[in-house]
C-alpha positions in Angstrom: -6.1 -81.5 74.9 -2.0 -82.1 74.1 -3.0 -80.7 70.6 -4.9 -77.5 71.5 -2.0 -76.9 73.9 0.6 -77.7 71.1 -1.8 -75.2 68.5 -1.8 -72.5 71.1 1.8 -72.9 71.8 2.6 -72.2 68.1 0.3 -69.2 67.3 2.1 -67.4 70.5 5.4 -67.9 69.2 4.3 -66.5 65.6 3.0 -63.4 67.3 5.9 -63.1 69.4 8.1 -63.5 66.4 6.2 -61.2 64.2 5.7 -58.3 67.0 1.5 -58.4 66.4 -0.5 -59.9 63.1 -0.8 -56.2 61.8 3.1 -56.3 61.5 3.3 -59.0 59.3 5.1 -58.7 56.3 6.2 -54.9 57.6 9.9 -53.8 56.8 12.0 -50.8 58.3 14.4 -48.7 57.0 16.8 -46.6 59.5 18.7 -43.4 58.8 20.4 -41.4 61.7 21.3 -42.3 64.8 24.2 -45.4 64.3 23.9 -45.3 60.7 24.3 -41.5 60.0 22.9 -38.2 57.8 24.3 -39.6 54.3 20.8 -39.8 53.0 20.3 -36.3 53.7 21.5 -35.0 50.5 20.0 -31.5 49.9 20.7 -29.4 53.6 20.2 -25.7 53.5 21.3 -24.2 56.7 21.2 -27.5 58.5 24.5 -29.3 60.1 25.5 -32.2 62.0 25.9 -31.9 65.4 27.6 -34.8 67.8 27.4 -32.9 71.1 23.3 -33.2 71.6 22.8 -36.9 72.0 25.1 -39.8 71.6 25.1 -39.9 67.6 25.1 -37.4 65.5 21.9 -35.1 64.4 20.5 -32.5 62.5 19.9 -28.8 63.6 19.6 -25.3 62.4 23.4 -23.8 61.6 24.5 -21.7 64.4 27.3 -20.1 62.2 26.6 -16.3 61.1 27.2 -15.2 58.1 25.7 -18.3 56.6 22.6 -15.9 55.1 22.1 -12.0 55.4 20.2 -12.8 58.5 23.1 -14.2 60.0 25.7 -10.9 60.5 24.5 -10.4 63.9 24.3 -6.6 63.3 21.8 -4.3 64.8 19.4 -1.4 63.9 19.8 2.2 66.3 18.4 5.3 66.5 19.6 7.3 63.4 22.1 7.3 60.9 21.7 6.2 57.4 22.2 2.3 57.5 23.7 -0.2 54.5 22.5 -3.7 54.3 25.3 -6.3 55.4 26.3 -8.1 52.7 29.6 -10.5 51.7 31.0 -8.1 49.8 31.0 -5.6 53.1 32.8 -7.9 54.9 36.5 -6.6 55.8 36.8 -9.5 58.5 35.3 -12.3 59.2 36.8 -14.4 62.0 34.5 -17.2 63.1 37.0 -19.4 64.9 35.7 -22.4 63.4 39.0 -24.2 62.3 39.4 -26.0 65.7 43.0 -25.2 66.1 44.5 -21.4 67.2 47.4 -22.0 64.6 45.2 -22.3 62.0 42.5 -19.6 62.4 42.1 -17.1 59.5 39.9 -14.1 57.7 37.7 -15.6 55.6 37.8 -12.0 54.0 41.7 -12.5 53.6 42.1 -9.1 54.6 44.2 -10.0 57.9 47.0 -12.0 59.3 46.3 -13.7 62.4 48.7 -15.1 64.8 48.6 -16.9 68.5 51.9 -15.9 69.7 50.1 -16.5 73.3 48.8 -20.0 72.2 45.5 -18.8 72.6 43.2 -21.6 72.3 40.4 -23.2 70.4 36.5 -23.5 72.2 34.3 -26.7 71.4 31.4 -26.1 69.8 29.4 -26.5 72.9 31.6 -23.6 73.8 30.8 -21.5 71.1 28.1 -18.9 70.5 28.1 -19.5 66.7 29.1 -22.4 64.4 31.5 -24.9 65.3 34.1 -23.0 67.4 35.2 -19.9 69.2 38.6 -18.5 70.7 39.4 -19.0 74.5 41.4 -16.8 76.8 42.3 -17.6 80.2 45.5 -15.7 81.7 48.2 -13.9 80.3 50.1 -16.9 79.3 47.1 -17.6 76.6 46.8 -14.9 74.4 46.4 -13.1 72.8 45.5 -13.0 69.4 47.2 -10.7 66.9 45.7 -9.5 63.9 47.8 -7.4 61.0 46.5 -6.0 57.8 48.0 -8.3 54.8 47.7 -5.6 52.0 46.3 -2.2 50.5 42.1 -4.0 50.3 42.5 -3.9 54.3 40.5 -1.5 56.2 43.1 -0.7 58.5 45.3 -0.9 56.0 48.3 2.1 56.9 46.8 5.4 55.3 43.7 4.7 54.6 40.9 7.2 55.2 37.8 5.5 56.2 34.1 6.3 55.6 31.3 4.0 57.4 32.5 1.2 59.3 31.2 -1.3 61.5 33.0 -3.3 64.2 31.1 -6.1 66.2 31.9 -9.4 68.2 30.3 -12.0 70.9 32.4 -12.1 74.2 31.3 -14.7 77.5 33.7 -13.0 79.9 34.5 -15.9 83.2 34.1 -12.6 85.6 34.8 -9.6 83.7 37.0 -7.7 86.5 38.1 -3.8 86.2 41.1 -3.5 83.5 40.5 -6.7 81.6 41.5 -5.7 77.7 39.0 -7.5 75.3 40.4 -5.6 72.3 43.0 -2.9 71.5 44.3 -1.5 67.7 48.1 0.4 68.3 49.4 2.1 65.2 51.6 5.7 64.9 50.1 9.0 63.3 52.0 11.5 62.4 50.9 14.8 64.0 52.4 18.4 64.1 55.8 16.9 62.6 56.4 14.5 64.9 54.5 10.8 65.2 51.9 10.1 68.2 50.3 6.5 69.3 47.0 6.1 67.7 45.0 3.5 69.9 41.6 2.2 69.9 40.7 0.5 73.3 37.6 -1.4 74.7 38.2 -2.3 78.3 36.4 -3.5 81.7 35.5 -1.3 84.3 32.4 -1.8 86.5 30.8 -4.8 84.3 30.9 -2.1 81.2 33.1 -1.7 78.0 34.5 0.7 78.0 36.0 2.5 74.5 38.6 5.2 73.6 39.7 6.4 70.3 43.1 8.0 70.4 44.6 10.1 67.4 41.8 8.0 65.5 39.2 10.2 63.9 41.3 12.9 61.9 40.2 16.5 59.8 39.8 16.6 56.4 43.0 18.1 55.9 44.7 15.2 58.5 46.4 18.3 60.5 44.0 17.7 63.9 42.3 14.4 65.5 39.5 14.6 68.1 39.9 11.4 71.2 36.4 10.3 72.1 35.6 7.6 74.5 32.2 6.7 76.2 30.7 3.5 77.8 27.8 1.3 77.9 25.1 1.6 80.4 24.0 -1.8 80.4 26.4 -4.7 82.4 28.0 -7.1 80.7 26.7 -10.2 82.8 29.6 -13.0 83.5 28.9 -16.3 82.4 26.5 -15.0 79.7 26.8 -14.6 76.4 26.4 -10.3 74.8 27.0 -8.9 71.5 28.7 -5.4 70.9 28.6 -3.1 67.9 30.1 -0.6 67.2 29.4 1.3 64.1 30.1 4.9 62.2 27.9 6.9 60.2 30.5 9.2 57.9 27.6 11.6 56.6 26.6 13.0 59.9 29.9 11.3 62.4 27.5 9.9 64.2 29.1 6.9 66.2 26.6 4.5 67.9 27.5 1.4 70.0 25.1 -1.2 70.7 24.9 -4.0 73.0 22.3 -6.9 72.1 21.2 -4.4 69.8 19.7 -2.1 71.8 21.6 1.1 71.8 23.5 2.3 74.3 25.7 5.6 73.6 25.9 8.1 70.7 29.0 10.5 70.0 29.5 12.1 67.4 33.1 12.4 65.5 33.6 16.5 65.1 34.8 19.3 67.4 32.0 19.8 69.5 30.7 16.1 69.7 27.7 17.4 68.4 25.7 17.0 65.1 26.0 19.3 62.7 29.8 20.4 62.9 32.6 19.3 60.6 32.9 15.4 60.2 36.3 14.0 61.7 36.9 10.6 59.5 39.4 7.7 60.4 42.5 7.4 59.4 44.6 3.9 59.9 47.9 4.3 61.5 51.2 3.3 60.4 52.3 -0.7 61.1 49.3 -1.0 63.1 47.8 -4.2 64.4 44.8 -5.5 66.7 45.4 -7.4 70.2 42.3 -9.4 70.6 42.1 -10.8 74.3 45.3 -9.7 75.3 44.1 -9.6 79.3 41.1 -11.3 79.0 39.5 -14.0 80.6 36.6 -15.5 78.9 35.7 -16.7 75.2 35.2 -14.7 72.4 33.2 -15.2 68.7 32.2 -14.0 65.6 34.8 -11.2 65.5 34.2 -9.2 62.1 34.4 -5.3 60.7 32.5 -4.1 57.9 33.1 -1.6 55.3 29.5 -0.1 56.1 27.5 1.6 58.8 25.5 -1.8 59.5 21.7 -1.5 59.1 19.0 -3.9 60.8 19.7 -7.2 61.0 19.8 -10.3 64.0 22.0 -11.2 66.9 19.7 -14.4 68.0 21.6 -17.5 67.2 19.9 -19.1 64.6 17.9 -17.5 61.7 14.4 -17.0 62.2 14.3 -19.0 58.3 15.4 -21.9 60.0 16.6 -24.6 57.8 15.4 -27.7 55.5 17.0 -31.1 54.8 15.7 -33.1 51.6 16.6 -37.2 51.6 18.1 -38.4 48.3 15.2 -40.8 47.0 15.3 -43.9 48.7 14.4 -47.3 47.3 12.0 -49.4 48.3 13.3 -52.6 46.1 9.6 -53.2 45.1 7.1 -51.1 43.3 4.1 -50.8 44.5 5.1 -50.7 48.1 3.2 -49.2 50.7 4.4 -46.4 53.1 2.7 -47.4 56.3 4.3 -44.9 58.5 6.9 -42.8 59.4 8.4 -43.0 62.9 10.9 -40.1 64.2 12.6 -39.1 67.1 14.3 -35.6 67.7 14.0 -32.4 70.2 14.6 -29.0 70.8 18.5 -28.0 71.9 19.3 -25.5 74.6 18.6 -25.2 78.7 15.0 -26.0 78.2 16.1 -29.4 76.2 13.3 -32.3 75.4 13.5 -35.5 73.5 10.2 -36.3 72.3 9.2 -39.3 69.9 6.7 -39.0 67.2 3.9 -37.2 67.4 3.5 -33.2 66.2 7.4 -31.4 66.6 6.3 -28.2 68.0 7.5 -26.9 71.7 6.3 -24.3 73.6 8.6 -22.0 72.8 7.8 -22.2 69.0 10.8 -24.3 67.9 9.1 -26.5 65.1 10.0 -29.4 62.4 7.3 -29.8 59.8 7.4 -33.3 57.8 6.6 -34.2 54.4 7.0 -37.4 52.0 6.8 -37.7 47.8 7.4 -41.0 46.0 7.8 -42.1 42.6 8.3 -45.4 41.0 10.9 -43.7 38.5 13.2 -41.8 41.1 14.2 -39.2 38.3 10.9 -38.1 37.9 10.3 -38.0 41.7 10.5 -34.2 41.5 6.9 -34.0 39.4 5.2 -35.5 42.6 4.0 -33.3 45.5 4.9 -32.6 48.7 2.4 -34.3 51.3 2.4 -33.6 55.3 2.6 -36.2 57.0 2.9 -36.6 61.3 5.2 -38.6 62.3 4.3 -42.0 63.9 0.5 -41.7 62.5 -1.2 -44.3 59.7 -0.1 -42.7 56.2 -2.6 -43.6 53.6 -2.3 -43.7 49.7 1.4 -43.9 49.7 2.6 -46.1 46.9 6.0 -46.8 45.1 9.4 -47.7 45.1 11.0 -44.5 45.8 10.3 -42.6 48.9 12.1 -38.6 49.5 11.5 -37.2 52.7 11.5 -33.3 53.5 12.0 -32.0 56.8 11.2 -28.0 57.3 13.4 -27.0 60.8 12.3 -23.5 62.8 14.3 -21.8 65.7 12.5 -20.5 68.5 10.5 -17.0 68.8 13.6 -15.2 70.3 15.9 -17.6 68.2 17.8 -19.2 70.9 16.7 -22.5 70.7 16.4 -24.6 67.9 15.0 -28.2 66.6 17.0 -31.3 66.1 16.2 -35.0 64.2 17.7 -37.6 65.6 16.4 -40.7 63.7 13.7 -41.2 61.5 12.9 -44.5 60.6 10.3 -45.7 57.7 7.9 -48.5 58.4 6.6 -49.9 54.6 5.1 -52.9 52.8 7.0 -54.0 49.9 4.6 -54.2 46.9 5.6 -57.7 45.9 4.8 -58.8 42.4 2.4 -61.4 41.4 3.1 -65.0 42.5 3.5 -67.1 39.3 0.9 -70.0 38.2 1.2 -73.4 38.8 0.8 -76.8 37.3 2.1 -75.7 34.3 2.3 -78.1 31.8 3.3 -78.4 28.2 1.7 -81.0 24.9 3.9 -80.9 21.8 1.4 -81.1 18.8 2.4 -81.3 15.2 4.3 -77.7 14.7 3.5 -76.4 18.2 2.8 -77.0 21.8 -0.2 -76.4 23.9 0.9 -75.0 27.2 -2.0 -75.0 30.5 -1.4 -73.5 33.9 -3.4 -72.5 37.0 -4.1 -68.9 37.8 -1.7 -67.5 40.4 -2.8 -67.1 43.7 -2.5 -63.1 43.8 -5.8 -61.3 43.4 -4.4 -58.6 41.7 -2.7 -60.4 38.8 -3.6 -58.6 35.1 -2.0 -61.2 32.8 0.8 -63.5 31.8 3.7 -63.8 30.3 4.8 -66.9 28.3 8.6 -67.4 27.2 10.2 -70.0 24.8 13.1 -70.7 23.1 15.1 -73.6 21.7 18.3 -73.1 24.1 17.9 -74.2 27.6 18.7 -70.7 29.9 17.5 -68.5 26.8 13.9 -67.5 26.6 13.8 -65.0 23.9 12.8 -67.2 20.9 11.8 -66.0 17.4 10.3 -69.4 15.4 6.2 -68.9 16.7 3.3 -67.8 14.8 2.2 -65.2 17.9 5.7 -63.7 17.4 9.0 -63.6 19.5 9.0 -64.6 23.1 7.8 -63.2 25.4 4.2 -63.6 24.1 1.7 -61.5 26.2 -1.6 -63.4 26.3 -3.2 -61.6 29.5 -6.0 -63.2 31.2 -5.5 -66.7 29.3 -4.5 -69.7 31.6 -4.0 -72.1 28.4 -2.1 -71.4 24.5 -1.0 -73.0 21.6 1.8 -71.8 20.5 2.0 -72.8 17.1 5.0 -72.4 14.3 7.6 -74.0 15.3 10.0 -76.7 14.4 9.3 -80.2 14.7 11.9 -82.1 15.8 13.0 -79.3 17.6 12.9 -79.0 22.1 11.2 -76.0 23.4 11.4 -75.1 26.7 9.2 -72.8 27.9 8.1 -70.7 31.5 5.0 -68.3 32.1 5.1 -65.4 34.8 2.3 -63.5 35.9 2.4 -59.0 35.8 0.5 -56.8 37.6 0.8 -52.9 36.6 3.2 -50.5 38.4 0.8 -48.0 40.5 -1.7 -45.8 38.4 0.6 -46.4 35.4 0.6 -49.0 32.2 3.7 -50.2 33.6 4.0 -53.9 33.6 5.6 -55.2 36.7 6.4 -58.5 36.6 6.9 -61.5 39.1 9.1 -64.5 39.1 9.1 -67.2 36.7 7.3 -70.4 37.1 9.0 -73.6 37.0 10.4 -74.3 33.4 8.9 -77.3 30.9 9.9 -78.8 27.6 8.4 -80.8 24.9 9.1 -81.3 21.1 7.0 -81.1 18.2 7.0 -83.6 15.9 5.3 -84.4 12.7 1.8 -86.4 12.8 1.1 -85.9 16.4 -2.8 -84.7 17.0 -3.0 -80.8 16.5 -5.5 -80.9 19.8 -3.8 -83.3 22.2 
């Protein structure tokens, strides 16, 4: 009875060890979470983000301008639209830098200054990439923006054709008289100089916009002042995106919020189509006040040099994103992927967590998986892509270098989006051969006859036998069969013949299998290592 308890007693703690007998001989390997995105080496319009769960992961990139997609204009009614493209750009601030003293143009048309220490949003913050620009009172703001030379849109006496002016604002309450914008610049007019001024303002949950001494004749001798209003409200606490853009065929000037339209003026004498085309002309040292007396945040401020044709304002591109691994190695060939195990979620309100199992959510946000290997991981680009679910039995999965692929897709309405948090790969190492044993060796006269016993592994193709005259060298040259190492596959016994008497050999045999539907050889360990010495008049046939 003592014994059956002690044999019980010892087959629990080797399951209790080994986690269950199918996880015997399993290994993992772990990327993301604690031990980061390094292995992600290919990312197109994917980026780490720290703010979802405690470690880093990977999402679709928020930040505009990142594709065509991304320039979060809008298509209206009429006018006759350009694409938006990089070149169009004649500002781009994004906010991104994390510090007010160090925000820029990515165009490098403007100067911007913070002489109100505005200050820099989190990315949590933001409605777009990593950051945004926060206004609270008039002791933080605002921010003020100066043309820096002649390519400058606003540049002092430059007459203007299409344009397009746009932006994402969260006002905190959005009370009557709050300034979210203002341009203020001097025109001369009738011999004398006037203000030109461009204004969008608060009043009753609307922006409100006026063009003073703006939109000029062809001559420059009159301007026209137009101002008009959205009719939808600007909800507090809510993120909306406002466009305005001009059409300088017909002066059609359109202003859109979410991208639905809301107003259309027109820029000539009777605000009507049809009538001469009043074009704008930049004032003289002219500069833009951006939340001057404002309280809210503000993003993705940017004017192009084009009447802006369809594009998106939802927050991440409906391409999504993918992230390719670097090809990971296995350490064995022939190893078997068993499964891959993954755990990630969809951001926003709505958030889930969700491990293995398909990555779709209700509201369409998506990862797709797929896995390649190779046992030569510069030729790991010939094999193809295979789906794969994560968590789920993977069959037929063999090598020593694994590349993952991970396809990421934003939600219908493009406010949500995927994230991986860890993914984790559960494999078999494909071990080679075991070698034989009771290897022995008979010096004869010019030779030696070497014996072994098959190795254990089913799988075994052949053997390898290695001699040589110096002890920790086993690349001799003296035998008949040729230099070491002598391939005599299926054989467990040789005589190796040719060689010197009077002379110690020492010799070891290994076992091969081959390398996964190739002729590759891949060979085990050594056995242990024996020696004899030929000498003359001793038996040919010991």
């Amino acid at each position: 009875m003592k014994k059956i308890f002690v044999s019980i007693f010892i087959v629990y703690t080797f399951l209790y060890v080994s986690g269950s007998v199918h996880g015997v001989g399993e290994r993992t390997l772990l990327f993301g979470g604690d031990s980061g995105w390094r292995i992600a080496e290919y990312r197109a319009g994917i980026v780490e983000v720290a703010t979802v769960r405690p470690n880093p992961v990977l999402m679709i990139s928020s930040a505009n301008g990142h594709s065509p997609a991304g320039y979060s204009a809008a298509s209206g009614t009429s006018g006759n639209f350009a694409s938006l493209t990089t070149s169009a750009l004649d500002m781009s601030l994004s906010f991104d830098e994390g510090n007010s003293a160090f925000f820029r143009d990515s165009a490098g048309n403007y100067w911007i200054t913070s002489p109100g220490g505005a200050q820099a949003a989190e990315r949590r913050q933001a409605r777009a990439g990593t950051g945004a620009v926060l206004f609270g009172n008039s002791a933080n703001g605002p921010l003020v923006i100066e043309p820096r030379g002649r390519n400058a849109l606003f540049a002092p006496g430059t007459r203007m054709r299409d344009f397009t002016l746009e932006f994402w604002i969260y006002p905190v309450n959005l009370e009557n008289g709050e300034q979210i914008l203002s341009w203020v610049a001097t025109r001369p007019v009738n011999g004398s100089y006037a203000t030109q001024r461009i204004q969008c303002t608060a009043s009753r949950n609307r922006l409100n916009w006026s063009f003073s001494n703006f939109f000029a004749s062809t001559d420059g001798s009159s301007h026209i002042n137009i101002e008009f209003s959205g009719d939808t409200p600007v909800v507090p606490k809510r993120w909306s995106h406002h466009l305005i853009r001009f059409d300088a065929t017909n002066g059609m000037i359109e202003y859109l919020v979410d991208g639905a339209s809301e107003t259309i003026v027109y820029a000539t004498p009777t605000r009507r189509e049809g009538a001469e085309v009043f074009t704008p002309i930049a004032g003289n040292g002219g500069s833009f006040s951006l939340g001057g007396r404002f309280s809210g945040i503000i993003d993705e401020f940017k004017i192009h040099s084009v009447c802006a044709a369809r594009s998106t304002i939802q927050r991440y591109a409906s391409s999504g994103g993918r992230v390719e691994t670097s090809p990971i190695d296995l350490g064995e060939y022939n190893s078997d992927v068993l499964r891959v195990e993954v755990t990630g979620g969809r951001s926003g309100i709505s958030s889930e967590f969700r491990t293995n199992g398909r990555f779709r959510f209700s509201d369409d946000t998506e990862m797709q998986f797929f896995i390649r290997v190779s046992d030569n991981p510069y030729l790991i680009n010939d094999s193809m892509w295979i789906g794969f679910t994560p968590g789920t039995d993977i069959q037929n999965i063999h090598g020593r270098y694994v590349q993952l692929a991970v396809d990421f897709y934003p939600s219908a309405d493009g406010e949500t989006s995927p994230y991986l948090d860890q993914i984790r790969i559960v494999y078999v190492p494909g071990d080679p051969p075991m070698p034989p044993g009771n290897f022995t060796a008979s010096a004869v006269d010019g030779g030696v006859m070497l014996s072994w016993k098959h190795s254990s592994d089913i799988n075994t193709a052949g053997y390898l036998v290695y001699y040589s005259s110096v002890r920790g060298e086993l690349f001799g040259e003296d035998a008949a069969l040729g230099p070491s190492p002598i391939d005599v596959g299926r054989m467990n016994s040789l005589l190796i013949d040719g060689l010197k008497n009077g002379t110690l050999y020492y010799f070891r045999v290994a076992s091969y299998d081959y390398i996964f539907g190739s002729s590759v050889r891949n060979i085990g360990e050594f056995s242990r290592e024996v020696t004899a010495r030929p000498l003359a008049g001793l038996p040919v046939s010991p």
